[in-house]
N, CA, C and O atoms as a Tripos MOL2 file, in Angstrom:
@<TRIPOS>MOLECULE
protein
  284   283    71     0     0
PROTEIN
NO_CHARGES

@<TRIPOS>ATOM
      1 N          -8.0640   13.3120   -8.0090 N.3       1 UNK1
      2 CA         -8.2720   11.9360   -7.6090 C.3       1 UNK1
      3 C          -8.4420   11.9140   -6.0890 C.2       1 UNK1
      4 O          -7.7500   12.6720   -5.4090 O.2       1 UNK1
      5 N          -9.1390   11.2600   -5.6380 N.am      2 UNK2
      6 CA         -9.6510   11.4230   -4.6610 C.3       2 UNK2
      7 C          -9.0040   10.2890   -3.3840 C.2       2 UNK2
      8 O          -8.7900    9.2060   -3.9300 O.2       2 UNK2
      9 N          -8.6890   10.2490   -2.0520 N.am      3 UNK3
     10 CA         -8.0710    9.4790   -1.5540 C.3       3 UNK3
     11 C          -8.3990    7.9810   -1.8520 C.2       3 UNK3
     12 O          -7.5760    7.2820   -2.4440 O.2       3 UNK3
     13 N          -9.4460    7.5560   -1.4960 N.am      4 UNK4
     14 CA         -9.9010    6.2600   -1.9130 C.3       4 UNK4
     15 C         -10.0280    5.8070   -2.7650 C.2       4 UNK4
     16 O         -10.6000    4.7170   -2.7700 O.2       4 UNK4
     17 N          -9.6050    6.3380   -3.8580 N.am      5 UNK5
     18 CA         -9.6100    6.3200   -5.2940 C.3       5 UNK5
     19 C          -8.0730    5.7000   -5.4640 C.2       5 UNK5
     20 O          -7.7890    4.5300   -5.7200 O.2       5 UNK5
     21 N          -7.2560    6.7020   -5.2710 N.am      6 UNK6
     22 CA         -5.6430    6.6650   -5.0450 C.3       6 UNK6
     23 C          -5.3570    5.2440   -4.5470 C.2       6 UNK6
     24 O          -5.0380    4.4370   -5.4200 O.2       6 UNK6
     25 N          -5.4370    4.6950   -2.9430 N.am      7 UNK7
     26 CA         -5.3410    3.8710   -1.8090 C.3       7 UNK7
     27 C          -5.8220    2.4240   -2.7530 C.2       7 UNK7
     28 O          -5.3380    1.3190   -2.5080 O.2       7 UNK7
     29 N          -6.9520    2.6850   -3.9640 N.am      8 UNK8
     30 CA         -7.0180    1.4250   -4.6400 C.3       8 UNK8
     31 C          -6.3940    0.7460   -5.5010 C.2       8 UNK8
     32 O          -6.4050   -0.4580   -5.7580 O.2       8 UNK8
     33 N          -5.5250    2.1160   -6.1830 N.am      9 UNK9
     34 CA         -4.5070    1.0840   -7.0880 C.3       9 UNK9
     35 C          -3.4110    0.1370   -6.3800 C.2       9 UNK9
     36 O          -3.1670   -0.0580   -5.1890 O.2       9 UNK9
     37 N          -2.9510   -0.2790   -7.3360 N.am     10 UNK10
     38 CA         -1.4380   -1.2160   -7.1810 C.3      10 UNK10
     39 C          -0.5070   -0.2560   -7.4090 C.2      10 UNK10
     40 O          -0.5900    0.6930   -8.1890 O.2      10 UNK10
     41 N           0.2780   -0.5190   -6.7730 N.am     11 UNK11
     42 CA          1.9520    0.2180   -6.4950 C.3      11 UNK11
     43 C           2.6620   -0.2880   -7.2830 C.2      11 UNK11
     44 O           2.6800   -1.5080   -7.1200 O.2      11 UNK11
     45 N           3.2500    0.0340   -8.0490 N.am     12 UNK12
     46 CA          4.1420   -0.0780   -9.1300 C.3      12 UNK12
     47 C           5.5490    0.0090   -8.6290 C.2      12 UNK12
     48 O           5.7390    1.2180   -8.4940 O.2      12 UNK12
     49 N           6.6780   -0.6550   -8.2680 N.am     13 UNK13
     50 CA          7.8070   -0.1520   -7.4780 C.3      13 UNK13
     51 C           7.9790   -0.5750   -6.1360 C.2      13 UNK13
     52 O           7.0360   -1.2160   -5.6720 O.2      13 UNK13
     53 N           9.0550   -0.3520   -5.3280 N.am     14 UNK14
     54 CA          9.0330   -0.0030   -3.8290 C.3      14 UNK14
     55 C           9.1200   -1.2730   -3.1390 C.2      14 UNK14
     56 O           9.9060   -2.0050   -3.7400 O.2      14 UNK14
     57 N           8.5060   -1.9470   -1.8790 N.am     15 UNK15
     58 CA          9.0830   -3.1170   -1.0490 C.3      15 UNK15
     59 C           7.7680   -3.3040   -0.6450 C.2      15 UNK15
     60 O           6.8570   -2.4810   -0.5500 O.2      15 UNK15
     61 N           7.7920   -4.6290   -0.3960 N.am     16 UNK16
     62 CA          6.3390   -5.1230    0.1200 C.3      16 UNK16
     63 C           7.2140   -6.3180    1.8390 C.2      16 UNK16
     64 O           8.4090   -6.5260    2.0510 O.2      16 UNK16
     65 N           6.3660   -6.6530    2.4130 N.am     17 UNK17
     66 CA          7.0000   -7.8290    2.9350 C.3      17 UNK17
     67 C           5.9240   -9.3440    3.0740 C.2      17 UNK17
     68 O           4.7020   -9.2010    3.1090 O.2      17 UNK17
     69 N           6.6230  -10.8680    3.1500 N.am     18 UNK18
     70 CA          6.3340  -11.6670    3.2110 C.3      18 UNK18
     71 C           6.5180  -12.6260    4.6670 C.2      18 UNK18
     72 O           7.3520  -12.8390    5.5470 O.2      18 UNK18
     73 N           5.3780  -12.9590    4.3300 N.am     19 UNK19
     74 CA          5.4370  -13.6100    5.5540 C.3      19 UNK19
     75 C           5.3870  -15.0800    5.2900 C.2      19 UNK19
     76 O           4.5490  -15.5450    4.5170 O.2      19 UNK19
     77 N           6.5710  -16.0870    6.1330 N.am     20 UNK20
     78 CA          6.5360  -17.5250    5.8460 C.3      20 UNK20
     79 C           6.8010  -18.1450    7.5870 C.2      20 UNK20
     80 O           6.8870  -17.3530    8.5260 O.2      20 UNK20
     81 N           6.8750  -19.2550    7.7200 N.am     21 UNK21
     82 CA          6.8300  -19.9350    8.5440 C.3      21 UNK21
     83 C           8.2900  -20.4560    8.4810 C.2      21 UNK21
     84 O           8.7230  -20.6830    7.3510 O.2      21 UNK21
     85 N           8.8490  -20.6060    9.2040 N.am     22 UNK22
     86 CA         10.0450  -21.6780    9.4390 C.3      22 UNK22
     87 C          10.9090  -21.6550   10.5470 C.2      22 UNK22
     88 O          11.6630  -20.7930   10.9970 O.2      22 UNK22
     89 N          10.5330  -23.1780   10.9920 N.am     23 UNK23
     90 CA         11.2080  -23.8150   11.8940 C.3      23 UNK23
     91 C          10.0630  -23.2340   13.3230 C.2      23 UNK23
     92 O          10.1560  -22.9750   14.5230 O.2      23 UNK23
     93 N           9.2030  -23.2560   12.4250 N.am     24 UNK24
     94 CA          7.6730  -22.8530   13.4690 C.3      24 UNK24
     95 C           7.7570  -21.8080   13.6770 C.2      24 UNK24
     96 O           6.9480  -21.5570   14.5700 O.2      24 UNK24
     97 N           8.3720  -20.7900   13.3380 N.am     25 UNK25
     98 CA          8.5370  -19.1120   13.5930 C.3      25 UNK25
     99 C           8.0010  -18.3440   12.3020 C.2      25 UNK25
    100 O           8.1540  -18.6480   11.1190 O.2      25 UNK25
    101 N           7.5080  -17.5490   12.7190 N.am     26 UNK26
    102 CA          7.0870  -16.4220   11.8580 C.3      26 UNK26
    103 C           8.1620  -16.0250   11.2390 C.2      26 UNK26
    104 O           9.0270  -15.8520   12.0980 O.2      26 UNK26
    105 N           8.6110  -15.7600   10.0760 N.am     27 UNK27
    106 CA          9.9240  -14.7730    9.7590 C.3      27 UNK27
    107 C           9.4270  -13.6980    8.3200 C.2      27 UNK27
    108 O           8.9350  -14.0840    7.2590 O.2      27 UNK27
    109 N           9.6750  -12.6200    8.6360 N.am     28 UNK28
    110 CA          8.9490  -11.9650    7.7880 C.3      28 UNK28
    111 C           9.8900  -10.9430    7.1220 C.2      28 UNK28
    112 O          10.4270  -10.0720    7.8070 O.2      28 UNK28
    113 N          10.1240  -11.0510    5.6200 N.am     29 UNK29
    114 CA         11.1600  -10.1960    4.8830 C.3      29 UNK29
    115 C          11.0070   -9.4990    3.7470 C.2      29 UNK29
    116 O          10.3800   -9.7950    2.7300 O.2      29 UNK29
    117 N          11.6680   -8.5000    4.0260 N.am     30 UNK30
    118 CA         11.6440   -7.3060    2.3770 C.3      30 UNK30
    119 C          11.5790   -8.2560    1.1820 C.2      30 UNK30
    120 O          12.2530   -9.2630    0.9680 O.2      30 UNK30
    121 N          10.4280   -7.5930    0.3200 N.am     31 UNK31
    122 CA         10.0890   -8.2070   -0.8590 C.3      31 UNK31
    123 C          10.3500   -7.0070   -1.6700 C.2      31 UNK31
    124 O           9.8220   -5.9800   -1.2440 O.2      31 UNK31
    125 N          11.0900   -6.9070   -2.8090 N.am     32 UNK32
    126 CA         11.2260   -5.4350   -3.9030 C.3      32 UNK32
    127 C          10.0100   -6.3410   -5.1520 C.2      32 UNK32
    128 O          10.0610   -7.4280   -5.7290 O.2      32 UNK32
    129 N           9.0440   -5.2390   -5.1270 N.am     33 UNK33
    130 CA          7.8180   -5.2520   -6.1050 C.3      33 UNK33
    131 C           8.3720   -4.7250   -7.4090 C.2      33 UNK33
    132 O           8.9230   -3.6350   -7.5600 O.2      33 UNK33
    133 N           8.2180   -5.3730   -8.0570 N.am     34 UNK34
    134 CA          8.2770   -4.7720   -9.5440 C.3      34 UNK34
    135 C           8.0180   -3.6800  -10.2850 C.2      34 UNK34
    136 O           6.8420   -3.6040  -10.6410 O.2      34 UNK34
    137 N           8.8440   -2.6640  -10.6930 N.am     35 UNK35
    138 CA          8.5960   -1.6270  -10.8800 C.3      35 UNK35
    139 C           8.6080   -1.0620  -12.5070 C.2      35 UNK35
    140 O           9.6520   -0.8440  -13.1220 O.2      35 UNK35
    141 N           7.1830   -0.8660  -13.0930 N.am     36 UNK36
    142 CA          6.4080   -0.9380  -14.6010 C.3      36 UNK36
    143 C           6.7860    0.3130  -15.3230 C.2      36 UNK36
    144 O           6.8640    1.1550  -14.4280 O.2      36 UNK36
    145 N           7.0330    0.8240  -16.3390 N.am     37 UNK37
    146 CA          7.6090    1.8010  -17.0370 C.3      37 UNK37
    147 C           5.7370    2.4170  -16.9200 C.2      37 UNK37
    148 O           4.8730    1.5640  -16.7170 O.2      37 UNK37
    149 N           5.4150    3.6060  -17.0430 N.am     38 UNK38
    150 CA          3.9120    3.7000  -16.8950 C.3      38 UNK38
    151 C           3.7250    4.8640  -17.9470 C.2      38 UNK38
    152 O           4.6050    5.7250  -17.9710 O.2      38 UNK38
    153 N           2.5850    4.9760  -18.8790 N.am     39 UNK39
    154 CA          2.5620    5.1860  -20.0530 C.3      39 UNK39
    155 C           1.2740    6.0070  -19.6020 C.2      39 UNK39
    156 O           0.4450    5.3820  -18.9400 O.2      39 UNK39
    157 N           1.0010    7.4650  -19.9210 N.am     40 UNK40
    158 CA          0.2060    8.4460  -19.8880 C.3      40 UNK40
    159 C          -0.6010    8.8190  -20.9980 C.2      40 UNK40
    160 O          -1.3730    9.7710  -20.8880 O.2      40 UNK40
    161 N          -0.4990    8.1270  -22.1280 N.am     41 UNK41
    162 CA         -0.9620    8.1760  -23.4440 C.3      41 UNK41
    163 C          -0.1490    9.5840  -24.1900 C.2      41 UNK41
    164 O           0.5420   10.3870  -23.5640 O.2      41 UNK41
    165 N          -0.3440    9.6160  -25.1870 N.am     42 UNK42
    166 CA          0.4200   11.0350  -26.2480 C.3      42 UNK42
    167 C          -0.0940   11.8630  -25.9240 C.2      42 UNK42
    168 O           0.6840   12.3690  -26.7320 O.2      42 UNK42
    169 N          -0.6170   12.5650  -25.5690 N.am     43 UNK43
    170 CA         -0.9970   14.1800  -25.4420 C.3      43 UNK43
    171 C          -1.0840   14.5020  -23.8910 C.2      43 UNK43
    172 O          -1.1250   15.6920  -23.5790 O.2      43 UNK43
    173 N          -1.1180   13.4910  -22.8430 N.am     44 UNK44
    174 CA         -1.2570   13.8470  -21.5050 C.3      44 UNK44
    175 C          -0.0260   14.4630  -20.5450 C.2      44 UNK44
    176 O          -0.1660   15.2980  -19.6520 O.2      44 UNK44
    177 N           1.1660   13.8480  -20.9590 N.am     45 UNK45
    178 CA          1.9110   14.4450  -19.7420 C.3      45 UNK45
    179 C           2.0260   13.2240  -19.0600 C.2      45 UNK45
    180 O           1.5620   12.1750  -19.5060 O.2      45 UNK45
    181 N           2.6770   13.3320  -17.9100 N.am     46 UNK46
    182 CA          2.7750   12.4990  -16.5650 C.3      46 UNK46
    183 C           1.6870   13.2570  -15.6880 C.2      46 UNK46
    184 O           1.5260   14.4720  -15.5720 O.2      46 UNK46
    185 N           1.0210   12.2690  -15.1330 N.am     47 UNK47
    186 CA         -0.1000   12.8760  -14.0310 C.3      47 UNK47
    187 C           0.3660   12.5850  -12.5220 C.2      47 UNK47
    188 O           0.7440   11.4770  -12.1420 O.2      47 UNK47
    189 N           0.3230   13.2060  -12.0840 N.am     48 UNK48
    190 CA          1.0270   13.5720  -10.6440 C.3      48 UNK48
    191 C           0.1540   14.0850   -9.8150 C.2      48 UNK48
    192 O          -0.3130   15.1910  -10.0890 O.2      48 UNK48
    193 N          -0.1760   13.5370   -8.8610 N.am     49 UNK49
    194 CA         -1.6790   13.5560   -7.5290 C.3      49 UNK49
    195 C          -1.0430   13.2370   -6.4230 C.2      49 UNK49
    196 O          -0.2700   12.3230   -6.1360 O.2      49 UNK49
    197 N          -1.5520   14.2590   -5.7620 N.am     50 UNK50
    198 CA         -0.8590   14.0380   -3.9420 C.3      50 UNK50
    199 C          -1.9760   13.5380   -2.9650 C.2      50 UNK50
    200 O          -3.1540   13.8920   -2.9200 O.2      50 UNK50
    201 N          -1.2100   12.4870   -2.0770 N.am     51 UNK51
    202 CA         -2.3680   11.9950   -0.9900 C.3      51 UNK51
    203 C          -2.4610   12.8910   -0.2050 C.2      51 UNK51
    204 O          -2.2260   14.0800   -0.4200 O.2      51 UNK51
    205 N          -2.9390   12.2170    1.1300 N.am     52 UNK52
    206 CA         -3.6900   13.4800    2.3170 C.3      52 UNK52
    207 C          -2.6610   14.0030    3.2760 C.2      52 UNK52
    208 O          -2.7410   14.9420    4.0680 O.2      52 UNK52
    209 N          -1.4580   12.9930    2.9630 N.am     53 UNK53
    210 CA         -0.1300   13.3850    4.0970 C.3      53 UNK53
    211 C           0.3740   14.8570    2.9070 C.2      53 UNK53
    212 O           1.0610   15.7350    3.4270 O.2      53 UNK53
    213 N           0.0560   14.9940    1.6330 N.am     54 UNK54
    214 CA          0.8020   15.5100    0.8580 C.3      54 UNK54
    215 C           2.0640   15.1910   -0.3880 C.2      54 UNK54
    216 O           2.5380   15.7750   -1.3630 O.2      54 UNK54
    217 N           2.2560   13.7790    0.4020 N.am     55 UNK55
    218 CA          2.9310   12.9820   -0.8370 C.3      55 UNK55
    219 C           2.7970   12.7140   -2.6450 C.2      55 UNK55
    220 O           1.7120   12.5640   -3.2070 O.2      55 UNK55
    221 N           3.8980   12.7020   -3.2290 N.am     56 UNK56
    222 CA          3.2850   13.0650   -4.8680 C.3      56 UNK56
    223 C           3.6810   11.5550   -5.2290 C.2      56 UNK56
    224 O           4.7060   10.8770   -5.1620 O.2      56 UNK56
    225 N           2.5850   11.4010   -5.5740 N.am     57 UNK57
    226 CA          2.3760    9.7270   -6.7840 C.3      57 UNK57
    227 C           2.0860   10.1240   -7.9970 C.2      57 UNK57
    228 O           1.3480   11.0740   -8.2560 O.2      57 UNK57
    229 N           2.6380    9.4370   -8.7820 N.am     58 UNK58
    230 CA          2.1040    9.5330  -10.8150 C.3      58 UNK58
    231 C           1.6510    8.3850  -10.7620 C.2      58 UNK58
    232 O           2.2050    7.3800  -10.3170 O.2      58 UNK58
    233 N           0.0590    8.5530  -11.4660 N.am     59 UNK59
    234 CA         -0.1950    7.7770  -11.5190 C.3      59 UNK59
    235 C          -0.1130    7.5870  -13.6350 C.2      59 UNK59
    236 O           0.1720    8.5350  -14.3680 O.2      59 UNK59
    237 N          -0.4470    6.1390  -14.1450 N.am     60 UNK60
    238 CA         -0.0480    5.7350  -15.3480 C.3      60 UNK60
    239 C          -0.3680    4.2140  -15.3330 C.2      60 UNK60
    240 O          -0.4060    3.3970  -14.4140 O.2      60 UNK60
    241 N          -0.6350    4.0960  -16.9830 N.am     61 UNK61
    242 CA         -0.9070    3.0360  -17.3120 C.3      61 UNK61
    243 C           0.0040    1.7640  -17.7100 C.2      61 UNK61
    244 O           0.7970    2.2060  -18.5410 O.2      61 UNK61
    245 N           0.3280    0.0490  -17.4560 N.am     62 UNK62
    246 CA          1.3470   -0.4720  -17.6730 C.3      62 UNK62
    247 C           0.8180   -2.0610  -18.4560 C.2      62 UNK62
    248 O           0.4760   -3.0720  -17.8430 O.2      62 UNK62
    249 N           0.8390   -2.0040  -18.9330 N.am     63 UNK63
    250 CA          0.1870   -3.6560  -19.3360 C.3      63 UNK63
    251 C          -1.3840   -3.6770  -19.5830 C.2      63 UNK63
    252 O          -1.7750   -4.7800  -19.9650 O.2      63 UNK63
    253 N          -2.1860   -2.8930  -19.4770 N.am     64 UNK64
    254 CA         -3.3740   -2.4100  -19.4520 C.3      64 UNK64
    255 C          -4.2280   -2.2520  -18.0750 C.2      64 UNK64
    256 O          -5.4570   -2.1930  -18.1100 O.2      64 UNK64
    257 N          -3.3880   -2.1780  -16.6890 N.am     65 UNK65
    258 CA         -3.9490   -1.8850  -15.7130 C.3      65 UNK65
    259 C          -2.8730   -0.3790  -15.6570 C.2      65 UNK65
    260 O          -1.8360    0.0180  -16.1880 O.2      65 UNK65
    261 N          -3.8490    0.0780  -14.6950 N.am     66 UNK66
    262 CA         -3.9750    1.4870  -13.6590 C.3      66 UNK66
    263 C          -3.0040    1.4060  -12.8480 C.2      66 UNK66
    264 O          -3.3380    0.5550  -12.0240 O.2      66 UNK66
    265 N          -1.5420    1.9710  -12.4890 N.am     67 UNK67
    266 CA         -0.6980    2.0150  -11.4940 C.3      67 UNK67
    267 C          -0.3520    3.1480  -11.0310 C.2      67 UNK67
    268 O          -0.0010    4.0630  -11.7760 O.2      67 UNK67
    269 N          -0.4170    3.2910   -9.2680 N.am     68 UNK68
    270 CA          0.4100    4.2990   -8.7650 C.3      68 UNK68
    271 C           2.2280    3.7110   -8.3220 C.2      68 UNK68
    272 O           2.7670    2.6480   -8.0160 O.2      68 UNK68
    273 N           2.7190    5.4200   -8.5690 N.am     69 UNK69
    274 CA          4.5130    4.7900   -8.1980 C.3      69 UNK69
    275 C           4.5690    6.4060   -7.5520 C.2      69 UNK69
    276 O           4.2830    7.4990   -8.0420 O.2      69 UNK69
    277 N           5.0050    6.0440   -6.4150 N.am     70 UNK70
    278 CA          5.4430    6.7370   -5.2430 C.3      70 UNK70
    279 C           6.7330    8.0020   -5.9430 C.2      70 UNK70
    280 O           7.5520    7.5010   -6.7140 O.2      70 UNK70
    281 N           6.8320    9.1290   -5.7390 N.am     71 UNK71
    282 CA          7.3150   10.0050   -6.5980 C.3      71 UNK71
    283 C           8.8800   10.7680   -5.2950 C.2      71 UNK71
    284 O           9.6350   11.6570   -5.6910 O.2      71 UNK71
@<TRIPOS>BOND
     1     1     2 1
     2     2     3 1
     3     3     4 2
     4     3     5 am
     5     5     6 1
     6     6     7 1
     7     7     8 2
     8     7     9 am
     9     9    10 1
    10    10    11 1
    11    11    12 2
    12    11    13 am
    13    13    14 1
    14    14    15 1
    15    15    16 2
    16    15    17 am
    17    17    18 1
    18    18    19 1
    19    19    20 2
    20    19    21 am
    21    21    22 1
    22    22    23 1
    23    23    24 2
    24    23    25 am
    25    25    26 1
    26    26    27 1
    27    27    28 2
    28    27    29 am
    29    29    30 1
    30    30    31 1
    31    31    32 2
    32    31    33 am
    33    33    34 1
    34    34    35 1
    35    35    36 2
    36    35    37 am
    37    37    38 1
    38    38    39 1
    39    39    40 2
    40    39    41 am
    41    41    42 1
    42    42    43 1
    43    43    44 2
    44    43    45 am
    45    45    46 1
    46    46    47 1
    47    47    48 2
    48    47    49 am
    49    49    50 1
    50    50    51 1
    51    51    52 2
    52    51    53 am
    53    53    54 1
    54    54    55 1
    55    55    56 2
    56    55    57 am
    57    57    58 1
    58    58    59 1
    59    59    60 2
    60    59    61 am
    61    61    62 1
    62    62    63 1
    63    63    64 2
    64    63    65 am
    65    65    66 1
    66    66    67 1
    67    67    68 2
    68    67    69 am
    69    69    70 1
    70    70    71 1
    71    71    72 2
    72    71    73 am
    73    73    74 1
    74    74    75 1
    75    75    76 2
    76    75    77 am
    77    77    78 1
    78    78    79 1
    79    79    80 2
    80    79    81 am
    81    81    82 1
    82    82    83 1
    83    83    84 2
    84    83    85 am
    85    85    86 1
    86    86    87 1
    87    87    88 2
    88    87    89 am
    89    89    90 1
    90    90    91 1
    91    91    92 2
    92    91    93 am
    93    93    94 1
    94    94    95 1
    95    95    96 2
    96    95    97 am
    97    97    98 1
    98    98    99 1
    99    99   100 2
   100    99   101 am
   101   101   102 1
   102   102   103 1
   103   103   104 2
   104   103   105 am
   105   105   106 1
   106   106   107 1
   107   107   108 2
   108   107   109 am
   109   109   110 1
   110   110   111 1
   111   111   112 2
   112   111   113 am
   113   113   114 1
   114   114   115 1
   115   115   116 2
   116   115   117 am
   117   117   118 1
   118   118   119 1
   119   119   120 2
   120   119   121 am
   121   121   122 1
   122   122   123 1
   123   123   124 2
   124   123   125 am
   125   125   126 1
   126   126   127 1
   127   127   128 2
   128   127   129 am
   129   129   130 1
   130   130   131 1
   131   131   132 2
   132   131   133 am
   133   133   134 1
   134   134   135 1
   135   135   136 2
   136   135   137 am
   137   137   138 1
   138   138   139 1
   139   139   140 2
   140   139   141 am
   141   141   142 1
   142   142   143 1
   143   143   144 2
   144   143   145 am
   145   145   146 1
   146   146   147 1
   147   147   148 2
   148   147   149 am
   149   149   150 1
   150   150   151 1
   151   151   152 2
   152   151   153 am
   153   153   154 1
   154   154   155 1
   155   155   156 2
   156   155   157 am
   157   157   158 1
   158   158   159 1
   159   159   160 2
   160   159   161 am
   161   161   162 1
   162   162   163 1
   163   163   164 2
   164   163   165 am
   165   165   166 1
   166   166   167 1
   167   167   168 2
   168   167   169 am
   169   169   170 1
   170   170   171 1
   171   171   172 2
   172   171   173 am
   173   173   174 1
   174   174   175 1
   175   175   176 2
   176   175   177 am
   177   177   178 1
   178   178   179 1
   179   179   180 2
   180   179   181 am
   181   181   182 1
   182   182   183 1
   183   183   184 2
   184   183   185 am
   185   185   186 1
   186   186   187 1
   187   187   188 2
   188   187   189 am
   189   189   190 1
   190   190   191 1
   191   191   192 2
   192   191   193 am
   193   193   194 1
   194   194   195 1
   195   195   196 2
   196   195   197 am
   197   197   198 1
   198   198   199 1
   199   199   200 2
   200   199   201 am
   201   201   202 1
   202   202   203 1
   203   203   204 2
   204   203   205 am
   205   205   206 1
   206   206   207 1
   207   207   208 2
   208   207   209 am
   209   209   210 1
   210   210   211 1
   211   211   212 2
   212   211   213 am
   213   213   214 1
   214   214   215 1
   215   215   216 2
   216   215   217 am
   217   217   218 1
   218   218   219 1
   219   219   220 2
   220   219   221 am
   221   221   222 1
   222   222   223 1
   223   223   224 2
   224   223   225 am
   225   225   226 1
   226   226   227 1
   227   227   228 2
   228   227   229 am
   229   229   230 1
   230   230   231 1
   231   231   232 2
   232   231   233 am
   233   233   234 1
   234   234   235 1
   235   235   236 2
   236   235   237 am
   237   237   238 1
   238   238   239 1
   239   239   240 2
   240   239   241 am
   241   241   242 1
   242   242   243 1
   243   243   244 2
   244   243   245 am
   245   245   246 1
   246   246   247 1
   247   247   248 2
   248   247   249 am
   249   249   250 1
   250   250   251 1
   251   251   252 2
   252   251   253 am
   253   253   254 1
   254   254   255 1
   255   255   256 2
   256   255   257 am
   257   257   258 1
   258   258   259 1
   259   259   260 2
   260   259   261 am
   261   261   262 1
   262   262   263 1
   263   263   264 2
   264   263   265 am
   265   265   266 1
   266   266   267 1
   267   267   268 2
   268   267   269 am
   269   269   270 1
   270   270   271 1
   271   271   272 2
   272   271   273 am
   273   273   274 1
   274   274   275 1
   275   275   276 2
   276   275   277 am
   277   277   278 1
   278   278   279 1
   279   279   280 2
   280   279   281 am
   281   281   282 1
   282   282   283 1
   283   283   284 2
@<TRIPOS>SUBSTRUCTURE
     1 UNK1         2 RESIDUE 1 A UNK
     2 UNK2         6 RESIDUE 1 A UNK
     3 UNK3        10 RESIDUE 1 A UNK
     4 UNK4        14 RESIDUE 1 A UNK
     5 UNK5        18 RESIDUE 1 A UNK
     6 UNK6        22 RESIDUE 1 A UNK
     7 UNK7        26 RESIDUE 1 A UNK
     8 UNK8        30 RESIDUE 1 A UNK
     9 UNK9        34 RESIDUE 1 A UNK
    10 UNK10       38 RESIDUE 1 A UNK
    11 UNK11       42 RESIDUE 1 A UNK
    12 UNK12       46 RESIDUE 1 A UNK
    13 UNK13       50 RESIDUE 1 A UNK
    14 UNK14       54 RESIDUE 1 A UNK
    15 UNK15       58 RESIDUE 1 A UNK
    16 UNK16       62 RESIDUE 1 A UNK
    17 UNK17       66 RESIDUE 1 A UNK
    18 UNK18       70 RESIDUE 1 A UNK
    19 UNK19       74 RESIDUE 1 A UNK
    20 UNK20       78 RESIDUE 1 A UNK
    21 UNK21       82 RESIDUE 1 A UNK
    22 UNK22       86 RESIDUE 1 A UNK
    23 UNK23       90 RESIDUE 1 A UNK
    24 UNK24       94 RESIDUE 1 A UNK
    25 UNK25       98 RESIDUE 1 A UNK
    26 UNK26      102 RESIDUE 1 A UNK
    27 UNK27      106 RESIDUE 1 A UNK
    28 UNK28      110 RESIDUE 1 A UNK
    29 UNK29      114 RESIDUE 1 A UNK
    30 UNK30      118 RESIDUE 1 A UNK
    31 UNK31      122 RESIDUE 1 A UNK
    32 UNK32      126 RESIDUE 1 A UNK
    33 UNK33      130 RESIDUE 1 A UNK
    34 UNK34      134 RESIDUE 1 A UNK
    35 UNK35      138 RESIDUE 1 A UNK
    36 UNK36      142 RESIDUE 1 A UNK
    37 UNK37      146 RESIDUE 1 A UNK
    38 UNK38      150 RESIDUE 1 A UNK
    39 UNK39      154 RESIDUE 1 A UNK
    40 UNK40      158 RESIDUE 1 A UNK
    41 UNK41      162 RESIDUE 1 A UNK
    42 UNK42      166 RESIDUE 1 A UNK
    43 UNK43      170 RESIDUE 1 A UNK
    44 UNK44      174 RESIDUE 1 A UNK
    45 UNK45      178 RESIDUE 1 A UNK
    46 UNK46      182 RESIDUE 1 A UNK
    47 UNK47      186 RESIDUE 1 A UNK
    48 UNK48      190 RESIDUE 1 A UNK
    49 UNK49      194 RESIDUE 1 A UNK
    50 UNK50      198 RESIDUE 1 A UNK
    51 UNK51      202 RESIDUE 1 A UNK
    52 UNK52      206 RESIDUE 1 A UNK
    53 UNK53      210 RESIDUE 1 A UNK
    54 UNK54      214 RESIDUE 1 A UNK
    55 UNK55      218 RESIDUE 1 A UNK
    56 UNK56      222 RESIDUE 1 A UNK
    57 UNK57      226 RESIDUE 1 A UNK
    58 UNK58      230 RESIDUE 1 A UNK
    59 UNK59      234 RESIDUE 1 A UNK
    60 UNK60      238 RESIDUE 1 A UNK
    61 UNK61      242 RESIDUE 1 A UNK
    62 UNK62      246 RESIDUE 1 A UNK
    63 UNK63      250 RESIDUE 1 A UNK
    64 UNK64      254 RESIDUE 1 A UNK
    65 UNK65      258 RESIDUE 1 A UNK
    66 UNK66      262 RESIDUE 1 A UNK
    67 UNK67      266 RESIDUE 1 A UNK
    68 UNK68      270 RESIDUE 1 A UNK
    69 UNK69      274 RESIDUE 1 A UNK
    70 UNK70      278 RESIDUE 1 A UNK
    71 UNK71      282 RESIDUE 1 A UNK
């Protein structure tokens, strides 16, 4: 899988942050993303692909979309 390939899924897991307004200030805080049980079909295995730093993601299927989760 190829980097730009990888960089397009959704992240399955892990922290995102939000950004809101209040009291006219920016305030911006840890969001925990939802993290999908991810399903490789019967005969595959878990698939496991490293980005360009070297990092290992599995990627897998959850609801009928494509997810990477940080390994």
């Amino acid at each position: 899988m190829t980097q730009t390939k990888l960089d397009a899924l959704p992240e399955s897991g892990g922290y995102d942050w939000e950004e809101t307004i209040e009291d006219g200030r920016k305030v911006r805080r840890p969001v925990v993303r939802p993290c999908r049980v991810l399903h490789h079909g019967d005969s595959s295995g878990s698939f496991i692909t490293y980005d360009t730093s070297g990092d290992p993601w599995m990627i897998g299927e959850a609801g009928g979309s494509t997810y990477k989760q940080r390994m």
